[in-house]
N, C-alpha and C positions, 0 to 999 in steps of 0.2 A: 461693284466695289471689290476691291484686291487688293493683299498685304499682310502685315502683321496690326494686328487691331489691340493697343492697350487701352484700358480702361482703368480712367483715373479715378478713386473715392474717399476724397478726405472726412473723417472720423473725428466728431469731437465728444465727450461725453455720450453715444449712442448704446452703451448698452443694456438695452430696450428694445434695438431692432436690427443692431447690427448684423447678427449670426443672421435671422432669417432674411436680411435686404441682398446681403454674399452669395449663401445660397440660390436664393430664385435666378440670380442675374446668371450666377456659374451654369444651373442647369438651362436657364434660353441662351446663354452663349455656343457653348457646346451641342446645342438643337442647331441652331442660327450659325455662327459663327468661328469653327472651332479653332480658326490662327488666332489665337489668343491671348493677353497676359491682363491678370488683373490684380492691379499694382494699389493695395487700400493703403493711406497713408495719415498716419494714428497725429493727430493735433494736438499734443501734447493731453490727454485726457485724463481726468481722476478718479475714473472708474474702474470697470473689469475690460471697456474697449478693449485694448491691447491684445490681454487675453485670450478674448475670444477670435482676435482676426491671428494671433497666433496659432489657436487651435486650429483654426479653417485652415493655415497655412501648411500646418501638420501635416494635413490630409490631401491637400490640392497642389498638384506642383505647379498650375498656373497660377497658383494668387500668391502673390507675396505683400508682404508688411514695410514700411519704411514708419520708425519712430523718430519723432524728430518734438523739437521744442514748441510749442502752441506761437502761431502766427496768423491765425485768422482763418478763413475759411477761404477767403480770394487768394492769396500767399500760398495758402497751400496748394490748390489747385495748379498755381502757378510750376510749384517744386516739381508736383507729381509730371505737368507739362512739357520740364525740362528731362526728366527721369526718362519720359518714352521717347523724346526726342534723341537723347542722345541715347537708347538703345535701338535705332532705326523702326522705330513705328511708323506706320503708313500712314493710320489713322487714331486719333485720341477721341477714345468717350470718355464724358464726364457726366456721373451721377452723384446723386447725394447717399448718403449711409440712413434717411430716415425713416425709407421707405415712402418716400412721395414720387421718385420717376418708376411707373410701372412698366416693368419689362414688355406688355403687352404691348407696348409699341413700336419695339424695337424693330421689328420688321419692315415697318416703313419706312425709318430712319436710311434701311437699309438700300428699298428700295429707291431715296430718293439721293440717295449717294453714288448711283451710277451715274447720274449727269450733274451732281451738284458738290461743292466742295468742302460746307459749311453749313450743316443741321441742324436748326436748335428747334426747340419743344415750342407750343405756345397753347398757353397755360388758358387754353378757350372757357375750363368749367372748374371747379377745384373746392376741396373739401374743408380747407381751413379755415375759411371765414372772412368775413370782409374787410379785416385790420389788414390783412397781406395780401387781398386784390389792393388797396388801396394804396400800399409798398409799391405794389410794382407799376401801379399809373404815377404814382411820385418820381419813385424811378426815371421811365418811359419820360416825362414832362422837364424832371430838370438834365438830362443829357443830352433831351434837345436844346434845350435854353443855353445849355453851357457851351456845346458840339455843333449843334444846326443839324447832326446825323441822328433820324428815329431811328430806331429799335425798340419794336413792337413789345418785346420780353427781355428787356436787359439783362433781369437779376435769375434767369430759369437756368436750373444746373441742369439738365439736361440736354446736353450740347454734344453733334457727335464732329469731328473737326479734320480735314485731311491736314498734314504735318508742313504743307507749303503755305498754309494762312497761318502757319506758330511759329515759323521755325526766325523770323524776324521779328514779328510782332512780341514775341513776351518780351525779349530786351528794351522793348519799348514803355514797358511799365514799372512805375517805380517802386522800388523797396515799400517802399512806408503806403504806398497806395492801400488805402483801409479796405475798400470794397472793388476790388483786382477785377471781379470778373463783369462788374457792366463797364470797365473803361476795355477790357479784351472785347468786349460784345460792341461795342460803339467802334473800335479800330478795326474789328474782323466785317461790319456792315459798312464801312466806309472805304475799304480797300478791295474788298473780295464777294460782298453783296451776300447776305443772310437767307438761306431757304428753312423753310417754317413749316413745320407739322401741327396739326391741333390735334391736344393731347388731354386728356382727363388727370389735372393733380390730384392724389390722394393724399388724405389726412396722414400725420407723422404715425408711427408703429409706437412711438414709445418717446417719452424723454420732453424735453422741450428745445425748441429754439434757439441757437447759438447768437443770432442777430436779433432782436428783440425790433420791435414794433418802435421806442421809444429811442429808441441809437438812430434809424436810419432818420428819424426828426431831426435828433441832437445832430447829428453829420450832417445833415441836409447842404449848409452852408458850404464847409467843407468839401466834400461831393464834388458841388458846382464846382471852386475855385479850382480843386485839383483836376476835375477834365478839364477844365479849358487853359489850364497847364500844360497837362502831359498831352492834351491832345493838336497832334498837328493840324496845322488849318494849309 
């Protein structure tokens, strides 16, 4: 793997884990990785978030801040997507701010990016509980139903991505797309083929859940209708 490597992390209410989720990644980046930029991007939040990834910014000249108005957690990833794209990134990660993708495997990620174009985590063992294994088989079940394309982990932010599987596909998702990132995970497995690490989730640092257990029910319906929408057959 070679390039300039930005790393995407949208931020919503996390401060509870933010400061230490920045940190850990900043120091395995700079072990691992150091063509770097880590680009956290604040979701409109109502806490000290902001704050605190401005301090980190203070200090770090690879991380910077984008504040922008709360659009969900797939929209923003989307933003941050277009943000490395159009500063000539090679490659995009994408983690979460809650402390669930453990840098400790980043390494592999790494190694499986010399011959693969399209990384994502899969969530083999995981500390949250059975309400959010059972998100991500719903998931997994209605994007087939809607797509006829599996994807093992649709909803895992832990995605590392070379810039020629995004650089077409995000115009392909629409504004209002509630949950952005299993209809990118269903378009990047049905154009460019998904390679898979098994990863250990960890429990959140702090805070709670921006997508509730009870939303991805209520959307369920929607979900469906909108992939078999936006996605091309």
């Amino acid at each position: 793997m070679t390039g300039k490597l930005w790393v995407v992390m949208p931020a919503y209410n996390e401060e509870g884990s933010v400061r230490h989720v920045a940190e850990e990644w900043l120091q395995t980046l700079k072990q691992n990785y150091p063509d770097f930029i880590f680009l956290a991007l604040n979701d409109g939040s109502k806490d000290s978030t902001l704050a605190i990834l401005n301090s980190i910014a203070g200090k770090e000249k690879k991380f910077r801040v984008i504040d922008k108005l709360n659009s969900g957690h797939g929209q923003t990833c989307l933003e941050g997507y277009r943000i490395a794209l159009k500063e000539a990134a090679e490659w995009i990660l994408q983690i979460d701010s809650d402390g669930q993708c453990d840098p400790v495997y980043f390494d592999r990620f790494l190694d499986k990016a010399s011959g693969e174009r399209i990384i994502y985590g899969w969530r083999k063992s995981r500390d949250e509980g059975w309400r959010r294994l059972w998100i991500s088989r719903f998931v997994t079940l209605s994007a087939f139903a809607a797509t006829g394309v599996w994807v093992k982990d649709g909803n895992v932010p832990y995605r590392l991505m070379h810039r020629t599987t995004l650089e077409n596909l995000v115009g392909l998702v629409p504004r209002d797309f509630h949950l952005a990132n299993i209809l990118v995970a269903v378009l990047q497995e049905k154009y460019f083929r998904i390679s898979w690490v098994p990863i250990h989730f960890r429990d959140r640092m702090g805070g709670t859940a921006s997508v509730k257990t009870y939303s991805f029910v209520k959307h369920g319906v929607k979900l469906f209708r909108q992939l078999r929408t936006a996605t091309p057959r």
